[in-house]
N, C-alpha and C positions, 0 to 999 in steps of 0.2 A: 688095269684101267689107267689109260694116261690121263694127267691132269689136266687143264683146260690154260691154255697160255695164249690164246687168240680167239675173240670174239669180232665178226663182219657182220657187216651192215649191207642192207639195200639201203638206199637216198630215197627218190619219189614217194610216200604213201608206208613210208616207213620211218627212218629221221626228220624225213622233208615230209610236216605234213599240208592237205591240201587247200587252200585258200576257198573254206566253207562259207564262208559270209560275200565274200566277190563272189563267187558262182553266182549266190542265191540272190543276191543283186541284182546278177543282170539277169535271170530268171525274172524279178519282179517287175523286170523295166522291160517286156515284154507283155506286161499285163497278166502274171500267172499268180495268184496268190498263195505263196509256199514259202513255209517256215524253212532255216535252216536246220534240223532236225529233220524234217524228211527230208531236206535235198543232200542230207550227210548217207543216212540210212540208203538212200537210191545209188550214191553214188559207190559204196562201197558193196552196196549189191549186186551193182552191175560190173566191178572186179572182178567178185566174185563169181558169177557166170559167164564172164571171160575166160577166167583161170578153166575153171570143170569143160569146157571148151574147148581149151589149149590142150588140156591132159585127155579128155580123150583122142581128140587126134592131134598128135601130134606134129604129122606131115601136113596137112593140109596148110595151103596159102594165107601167109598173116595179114590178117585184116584188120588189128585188134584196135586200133585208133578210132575207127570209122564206127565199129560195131560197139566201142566201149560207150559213146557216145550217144549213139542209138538207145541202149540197154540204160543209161542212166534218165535218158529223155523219155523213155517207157514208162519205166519206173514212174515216173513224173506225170503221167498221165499228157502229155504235151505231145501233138501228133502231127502240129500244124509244121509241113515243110518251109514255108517261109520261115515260122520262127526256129526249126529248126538250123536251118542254115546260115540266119542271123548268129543263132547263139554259137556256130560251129565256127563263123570268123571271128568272132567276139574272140574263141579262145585262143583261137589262133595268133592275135594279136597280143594277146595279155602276157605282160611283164616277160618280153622275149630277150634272149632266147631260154631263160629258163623253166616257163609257164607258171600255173596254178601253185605247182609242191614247191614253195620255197620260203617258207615258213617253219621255225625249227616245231615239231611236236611237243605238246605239255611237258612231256617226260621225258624228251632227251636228254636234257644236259642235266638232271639227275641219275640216271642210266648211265651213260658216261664216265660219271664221275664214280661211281662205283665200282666201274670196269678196272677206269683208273686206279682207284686205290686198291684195287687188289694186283696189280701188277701184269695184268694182260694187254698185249698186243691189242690196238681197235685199228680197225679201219672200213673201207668202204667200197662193194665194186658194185657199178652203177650201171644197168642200159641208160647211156644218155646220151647225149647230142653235143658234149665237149664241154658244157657248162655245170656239170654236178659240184668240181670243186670250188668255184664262184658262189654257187647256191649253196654251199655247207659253212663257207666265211661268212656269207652276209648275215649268215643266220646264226651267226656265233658259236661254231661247233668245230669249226675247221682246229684251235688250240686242242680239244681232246680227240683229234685222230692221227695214229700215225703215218698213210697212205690213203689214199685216192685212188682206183681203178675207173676210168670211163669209160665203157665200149668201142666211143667212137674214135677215143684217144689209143688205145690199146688194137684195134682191131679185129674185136671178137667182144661177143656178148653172152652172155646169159640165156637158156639152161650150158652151153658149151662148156664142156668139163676142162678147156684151155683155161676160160677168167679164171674159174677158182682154183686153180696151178699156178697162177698167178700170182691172188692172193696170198697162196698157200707162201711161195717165193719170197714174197714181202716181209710176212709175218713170220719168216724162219721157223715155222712148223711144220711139224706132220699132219695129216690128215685128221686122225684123231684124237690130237690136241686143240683141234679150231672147231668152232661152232658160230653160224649161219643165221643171221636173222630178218624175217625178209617176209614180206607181203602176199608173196604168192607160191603157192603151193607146188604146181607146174614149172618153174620159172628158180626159183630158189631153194625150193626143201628138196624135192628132186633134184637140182642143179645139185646144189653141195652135197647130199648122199652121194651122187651119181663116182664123186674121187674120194670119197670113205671120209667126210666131215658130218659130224652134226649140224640138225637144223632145229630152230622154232619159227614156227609161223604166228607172223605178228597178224593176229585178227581182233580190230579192237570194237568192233561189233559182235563178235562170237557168231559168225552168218557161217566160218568153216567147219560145221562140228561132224561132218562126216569125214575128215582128214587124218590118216594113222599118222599122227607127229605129236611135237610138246605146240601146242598154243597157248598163244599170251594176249590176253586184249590192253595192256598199258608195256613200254620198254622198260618200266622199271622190274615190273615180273617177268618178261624177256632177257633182261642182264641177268635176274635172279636164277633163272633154268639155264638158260648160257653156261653160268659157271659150276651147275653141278650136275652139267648137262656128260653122260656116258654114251659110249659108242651105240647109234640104231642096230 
């Protein structure tokens, strides 16, 4: 069993988490009457039926912005196309170009710093639009990472078993010394399986519980499986 000398991150809905209170703002300034708490629950269920999406087919044409969108305004009970489409420039607009995730999670920089003291490699490879490393400083996190991967900086994205040969590069590891932590199941615990890494699926709702992997609903019990985390 090799030991664990590199622990990776997804950013969006993972480190970055999602700006629950603006969402559900402009949900209210639409006239809908909904707590944050259900608009949390909707919206990481409509992730979630993303993802089971994604994995079953995999080939099929990405849509997943459009339909992620749809799936959480379902949820919502909100049908009406105008407000829909309101609420779809609304996001589109908001705090560009990093959007919603840019907010460190409760738990990150305790996570972190754990990783930190035990003397492992952290870093980050991100599907994102060129702005992940911007949105990990602002948010006070950029000091406990060693590397930054961006897709749209690197030219390759996630599940492609290229990024995480990438990471792998960064973090002067082998495969089965790093372990994966990351939001989607499709996307990341397959991505990093796929070049012989471990993974845990960060589900901080517990909405994945038909998924063969380690899950974690907080990052500080995700650093915790992380490092005593052995080969799948």
């Amino acid at each position: 069993m090799s030991p664990v000398r590199a622990v990776l991150f997804d950013a969006g809905h993972t480190l970055l988490e999602f700006d629950y209170p603006a969402f559900t703002a402009r949900i209210r300034a639409c006239g809908y009457d909904v707590c944050e708490g259900a608009v949390t629950d909707a919206e990481r269920r409509a992730r979630a039926r993303l993802d089971e999406e994604r994995a079953a087919d995999a080939v099929r044409e990405r849509r997943g912005v459009g339909r992620y969108l749809q799936y959480v305004l379902e949820q919502l009970g909100i049908t009406s196309d105008d407000d829909r489409r309101a609420i779809a420039e609304w996001r589109r607009s908001f705090n560009p170009p990093i959007g919603l995730c840019h907010r460190a999670d409760p738990e990150a920089v305790a996570a972190l710093q754990r990783l930190q003291r035990a003397g492992v490699a952290i870093g980050v490879i991100s599907n994102s639009n060129g702005s992940v490393r911007t949105a990990l400083d602002r948010a006070g996190l950029g000091p406990y990472l060693h590397f930054v991967i961006d897709s749209t900086v690197v030219g390759v994205a996630k599940p492609d078993p290229r990024v995480f040969k990438l990471g792998l590069a960064e973090a002067n590891v082998e495969p089965g010394e790093a372990v994966y932590v990351g939001d989607s199941y499709f996307v990341d615990v397959i991505g990093a399986r796929s070049v012989g890494m471990n993974a845990v699926l960060f589900d901080p709702s517990g909405v994945c519980t038909t998924r063969e992997c380690r899950r974690a609903t907080g990052l500080r019990t995700a650093a915790a499986l992380a490092l005593c985390a052995t080969r799948d």
